[in-house]
ZAMI-278709 format. One record per residue (C-alpha): residue number from 1; x, y, z. Coordinates in steps of 0.001 Angstrom, whole numbers. Last residue first. Example, Ala and Ser with C-alpha at 12.3 -4.5 7.8 and 13.67 -1.06 7.14 Angstrom:
REC   pos        xx        yy        zz
REC     2     13670     -1060      7140
REC     1     12300     -4500      7800
//
This chain:
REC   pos        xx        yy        zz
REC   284     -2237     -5291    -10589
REC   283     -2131     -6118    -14501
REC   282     -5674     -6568    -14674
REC   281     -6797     -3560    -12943
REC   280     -4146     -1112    -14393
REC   279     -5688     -2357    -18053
REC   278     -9150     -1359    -16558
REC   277     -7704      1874    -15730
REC   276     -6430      2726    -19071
REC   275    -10132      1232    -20200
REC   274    -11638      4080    -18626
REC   273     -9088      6741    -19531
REC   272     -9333      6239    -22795
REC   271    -13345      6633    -22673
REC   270    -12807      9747    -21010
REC   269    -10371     10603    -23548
REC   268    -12962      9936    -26155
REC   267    -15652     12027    -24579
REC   266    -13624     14910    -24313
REC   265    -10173     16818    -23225
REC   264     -9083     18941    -25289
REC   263     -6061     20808    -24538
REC   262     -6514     24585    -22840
REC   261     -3249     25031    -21418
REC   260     -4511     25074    -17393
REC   259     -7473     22749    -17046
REC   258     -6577     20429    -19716
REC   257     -2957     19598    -19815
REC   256     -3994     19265    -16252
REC   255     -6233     16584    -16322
REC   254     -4336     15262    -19755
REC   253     -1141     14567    -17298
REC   252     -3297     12979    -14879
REC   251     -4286     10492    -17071
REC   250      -819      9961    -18538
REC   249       838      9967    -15153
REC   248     -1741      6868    -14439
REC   247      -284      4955    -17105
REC   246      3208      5667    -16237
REC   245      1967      4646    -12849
REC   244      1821      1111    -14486
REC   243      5747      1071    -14923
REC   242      6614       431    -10746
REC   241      4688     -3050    -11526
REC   240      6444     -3936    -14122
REC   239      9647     -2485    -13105
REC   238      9629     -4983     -9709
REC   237      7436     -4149     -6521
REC   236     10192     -2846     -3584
REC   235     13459     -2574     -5415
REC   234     11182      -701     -8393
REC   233      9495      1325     -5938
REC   232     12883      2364     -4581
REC   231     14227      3115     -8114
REC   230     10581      5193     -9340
REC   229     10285      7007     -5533
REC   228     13767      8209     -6037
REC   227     13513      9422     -9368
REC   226     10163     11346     -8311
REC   225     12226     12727     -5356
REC   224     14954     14394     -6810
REC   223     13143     14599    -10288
REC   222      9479     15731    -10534
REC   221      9646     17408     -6705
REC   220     13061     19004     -6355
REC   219     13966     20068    -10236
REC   218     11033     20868    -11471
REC   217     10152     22792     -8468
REC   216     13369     24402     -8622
REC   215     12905     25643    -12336
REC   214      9635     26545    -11463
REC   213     10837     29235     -8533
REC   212     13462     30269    -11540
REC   211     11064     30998    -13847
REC   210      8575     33027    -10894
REC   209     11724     35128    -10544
REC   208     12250     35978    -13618
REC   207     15182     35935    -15626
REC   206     16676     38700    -17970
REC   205     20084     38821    -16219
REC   204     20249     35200    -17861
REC   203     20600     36331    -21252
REC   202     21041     33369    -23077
REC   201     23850     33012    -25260
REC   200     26061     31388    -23051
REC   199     23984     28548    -21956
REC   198     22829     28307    -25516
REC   197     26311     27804    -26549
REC   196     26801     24947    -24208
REC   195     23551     23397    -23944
REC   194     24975     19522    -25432
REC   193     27926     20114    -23384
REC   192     25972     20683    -20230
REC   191     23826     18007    -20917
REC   190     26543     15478    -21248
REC   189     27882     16219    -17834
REC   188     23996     15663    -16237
REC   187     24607     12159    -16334
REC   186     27300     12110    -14099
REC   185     25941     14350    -11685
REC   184     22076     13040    -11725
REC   183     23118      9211    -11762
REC   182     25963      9854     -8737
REC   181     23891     11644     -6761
REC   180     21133      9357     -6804
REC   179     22799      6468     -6205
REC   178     24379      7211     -3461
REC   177     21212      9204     -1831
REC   176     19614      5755     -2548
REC   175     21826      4138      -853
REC   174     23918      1159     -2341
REC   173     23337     -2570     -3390
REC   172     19180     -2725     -3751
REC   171     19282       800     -5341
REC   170     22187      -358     -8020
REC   169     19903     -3164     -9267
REC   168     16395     -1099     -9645
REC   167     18732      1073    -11539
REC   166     19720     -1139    -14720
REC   165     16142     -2094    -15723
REC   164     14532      1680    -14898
REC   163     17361      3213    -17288
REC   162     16099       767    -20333
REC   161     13048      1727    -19718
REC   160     13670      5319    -19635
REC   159     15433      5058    -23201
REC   158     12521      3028    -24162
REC   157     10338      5846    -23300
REC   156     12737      8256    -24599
REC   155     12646      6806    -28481
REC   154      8845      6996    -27937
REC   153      9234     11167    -27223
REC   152     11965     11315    -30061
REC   151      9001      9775    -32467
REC   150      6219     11922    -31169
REC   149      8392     15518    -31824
REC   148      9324     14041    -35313
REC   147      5918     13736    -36647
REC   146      2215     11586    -35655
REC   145      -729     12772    -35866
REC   144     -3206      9416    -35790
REC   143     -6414      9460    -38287
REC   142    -10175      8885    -37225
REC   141    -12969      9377    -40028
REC   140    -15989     11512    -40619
REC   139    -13639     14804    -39976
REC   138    -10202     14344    -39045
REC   137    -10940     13304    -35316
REC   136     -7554     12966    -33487
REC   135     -6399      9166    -32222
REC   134     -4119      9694    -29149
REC   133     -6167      9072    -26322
REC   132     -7296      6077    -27820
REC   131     -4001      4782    -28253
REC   130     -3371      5114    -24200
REC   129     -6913      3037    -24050
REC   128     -5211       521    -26315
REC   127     -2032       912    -23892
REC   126     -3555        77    -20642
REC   125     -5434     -3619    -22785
REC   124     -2008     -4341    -23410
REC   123      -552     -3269    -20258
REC   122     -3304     -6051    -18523
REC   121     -2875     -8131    -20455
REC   120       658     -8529    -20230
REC   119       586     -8079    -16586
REC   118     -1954    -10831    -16248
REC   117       -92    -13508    -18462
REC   116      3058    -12919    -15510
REC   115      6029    -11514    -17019
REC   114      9434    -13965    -15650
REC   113     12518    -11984    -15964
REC   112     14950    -13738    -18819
REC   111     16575    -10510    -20160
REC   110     14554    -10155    -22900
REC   109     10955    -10960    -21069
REC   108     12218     -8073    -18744
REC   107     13005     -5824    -22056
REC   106      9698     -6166    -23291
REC   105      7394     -5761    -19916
REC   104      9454     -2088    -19334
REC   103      8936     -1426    -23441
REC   102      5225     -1770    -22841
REC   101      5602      -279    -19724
REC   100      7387      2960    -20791
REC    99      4804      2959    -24114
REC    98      2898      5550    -21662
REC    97      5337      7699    -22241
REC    96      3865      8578    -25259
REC    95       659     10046    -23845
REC    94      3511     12430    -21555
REC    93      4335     13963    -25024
REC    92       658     14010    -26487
REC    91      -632     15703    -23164
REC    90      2416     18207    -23609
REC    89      2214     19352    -27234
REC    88      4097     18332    -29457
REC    87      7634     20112    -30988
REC    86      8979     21042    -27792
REC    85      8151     18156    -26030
REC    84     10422     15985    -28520
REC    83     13510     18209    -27807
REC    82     12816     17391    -24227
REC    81     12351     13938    -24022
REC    80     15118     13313    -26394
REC    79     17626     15278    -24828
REC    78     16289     14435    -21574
REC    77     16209     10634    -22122
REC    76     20016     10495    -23547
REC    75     21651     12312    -20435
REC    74     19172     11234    -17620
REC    73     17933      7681    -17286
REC    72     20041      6170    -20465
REC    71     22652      7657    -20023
REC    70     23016      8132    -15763
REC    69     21734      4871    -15766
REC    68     24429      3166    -18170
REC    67     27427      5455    -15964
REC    66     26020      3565    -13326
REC    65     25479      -447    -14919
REC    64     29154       532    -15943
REC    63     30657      1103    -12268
REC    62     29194     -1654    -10430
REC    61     32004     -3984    -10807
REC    60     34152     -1352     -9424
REC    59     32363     -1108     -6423
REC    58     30502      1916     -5587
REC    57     31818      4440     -2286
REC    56     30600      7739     -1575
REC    55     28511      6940      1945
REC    54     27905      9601      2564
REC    53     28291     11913      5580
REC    52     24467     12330      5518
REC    51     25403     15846      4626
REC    50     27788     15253      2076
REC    49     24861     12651       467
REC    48     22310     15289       800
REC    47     24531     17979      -718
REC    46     25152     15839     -3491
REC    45     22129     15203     -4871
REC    44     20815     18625     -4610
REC    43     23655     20024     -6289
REC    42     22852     17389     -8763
REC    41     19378     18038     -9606
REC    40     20266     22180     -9792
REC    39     22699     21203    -12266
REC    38     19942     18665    -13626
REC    37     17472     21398    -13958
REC    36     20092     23750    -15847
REC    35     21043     21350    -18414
REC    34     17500     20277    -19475
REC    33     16093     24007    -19658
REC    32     19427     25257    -21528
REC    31     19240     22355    -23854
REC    30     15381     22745    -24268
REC    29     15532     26384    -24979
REC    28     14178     28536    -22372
REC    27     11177     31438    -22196
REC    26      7969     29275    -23733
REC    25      9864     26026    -22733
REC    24      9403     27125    -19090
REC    23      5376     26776    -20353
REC    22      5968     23137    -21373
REC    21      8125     22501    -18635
REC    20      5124     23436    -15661
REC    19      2754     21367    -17589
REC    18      4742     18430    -17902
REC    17      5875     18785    -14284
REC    16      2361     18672    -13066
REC    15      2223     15060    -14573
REC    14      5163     14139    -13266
REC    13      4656     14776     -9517
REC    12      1282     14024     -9534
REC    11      2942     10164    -10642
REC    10      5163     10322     -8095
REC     9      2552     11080     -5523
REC     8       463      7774     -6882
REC     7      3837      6435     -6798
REC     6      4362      7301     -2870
REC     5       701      5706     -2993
REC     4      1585      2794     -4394
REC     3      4601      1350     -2630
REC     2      2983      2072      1273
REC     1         0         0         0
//
């Protein structure tokens, strides 16, 4: 019970974080945006672990399955996460997250993990509702929109995926205030040199307060502790399990998306949304 509703929070978390980076995006450019979250990110990190008094130490052998999370679960999903926000809108990005679990229930199969008949149903069944979502009325008939801003945002699911197979391990060995530092610093190294001449072309005397107050919010709530909740729910339940708030993000996510940047939000959402829960039912 304990495991589900810290990713219920989780899953607020994200979903308000969409909203709050799609309107950042209105004064930043993704590098700079990415970059400059994960700088605050890893201060953060690190401060916590120096003021725990550690502990600093990861084996050798653990080394590559670390500098594999901070790619895959920071460096290489916020490029392509946020480059393909940018170009969609943000109920459509977060609706392609929701291919996470799909991926999640893939790459377990892949590697040998046993997926229970139920969990595949039930994702299945998740995802056809997440589909729903996504199908746009083009006047008698029913098309899908679908451009370069939707395929970088799928290439980032699997990306996070990938990241949420390889951390799960590292959080049962170490701390999670290890961890964590160690995944937001290294990974966001990369991001800096992707940003680099944006970073010093932007006129940062220009900044508002209010931008910098959701900066931090992005930065404390969505990541620090979102991040955390994913890896220790992931120790606690498994990915597959962990991966079905993805679903629930994407409800919420189209909530907000709603209520404060005017998406639509109708009778075939609703109907998504229904049978997204169903598939949550069945998989449980």
């Amino acid at each position: 019970m304990a495991v589900d509703a810290a990713l219920l929070c989780m899953a607020l978390f994200w979903a308000s974080n969409m909203i709050v980076l799609k309107w950042l995006l209105g004064t930043l450019p993704p590098p700079v945006l990415s970059s400059v979250r994960f700088v605050l990110v890893s201060a953060i990190g690190l401060s916590v672990l120096a003021a725990q008094g550690g502990p600093w130490k990861v084996e050798r052998r653990d080394l590559p399955r670390l500098l594999l999370c901070a790619f895959t679960g920071v460096s290489l999903y916020q490029v392509l996460f946020m480059e393909g926000l940018f170009r969609t809108t943000a109920f459509v990005s977060n609706l392609l997250q929701g291919t996470e679990p799909v991926f999640a229930l893939l790459l377990l199969w892949v590697t040998g993990v046993a997926v229970l008949r139920r969990q595949w149903i039930g994702v299945g069944v998740a995802f056809l509702g997440a589909i729903l979502f996504f199908l746009q009325d083009v006047g008698h008939g029913v098309s899908v929109a679908f451009g370069a801003g939707d395929l970088l945002n799928l290439v980032s699911a699997l990306s996070f995926a990938v990241y949420g197979l390889s951390s799960g391990v590292l959080f049962e060995r170490y701390k999670g205030r290890t961890i964590m530092a160690y995944t937001m610093a290294l990974g966001a190294v990369p991001l800096i040199f992707w940003s680099w001449r944006d970073l010093l072309a932007f006129p940062w005397a220009s900044l508002e307060p209010r931008v910098m107050g959701a900066l931090l919010f992005s930065a404390v709530l969505p990541v620090y502790i979102g991040y955390w909740i994913w890896n220790w729910a992931i120790t606690k339940k498994g990915l597959a399990h962990a991966s079905l708030y993805i679903f629930v993000d994407i409800i919420l996510s189209g909530v907000a998306s709603y209520f404060f940047l005017g998406e639509r939000f109708g009778v075939q959402r609703l109907i998504g949304a229904a049978i997204i829960l169903t598939g949550l039912r069945l998989a449980r």
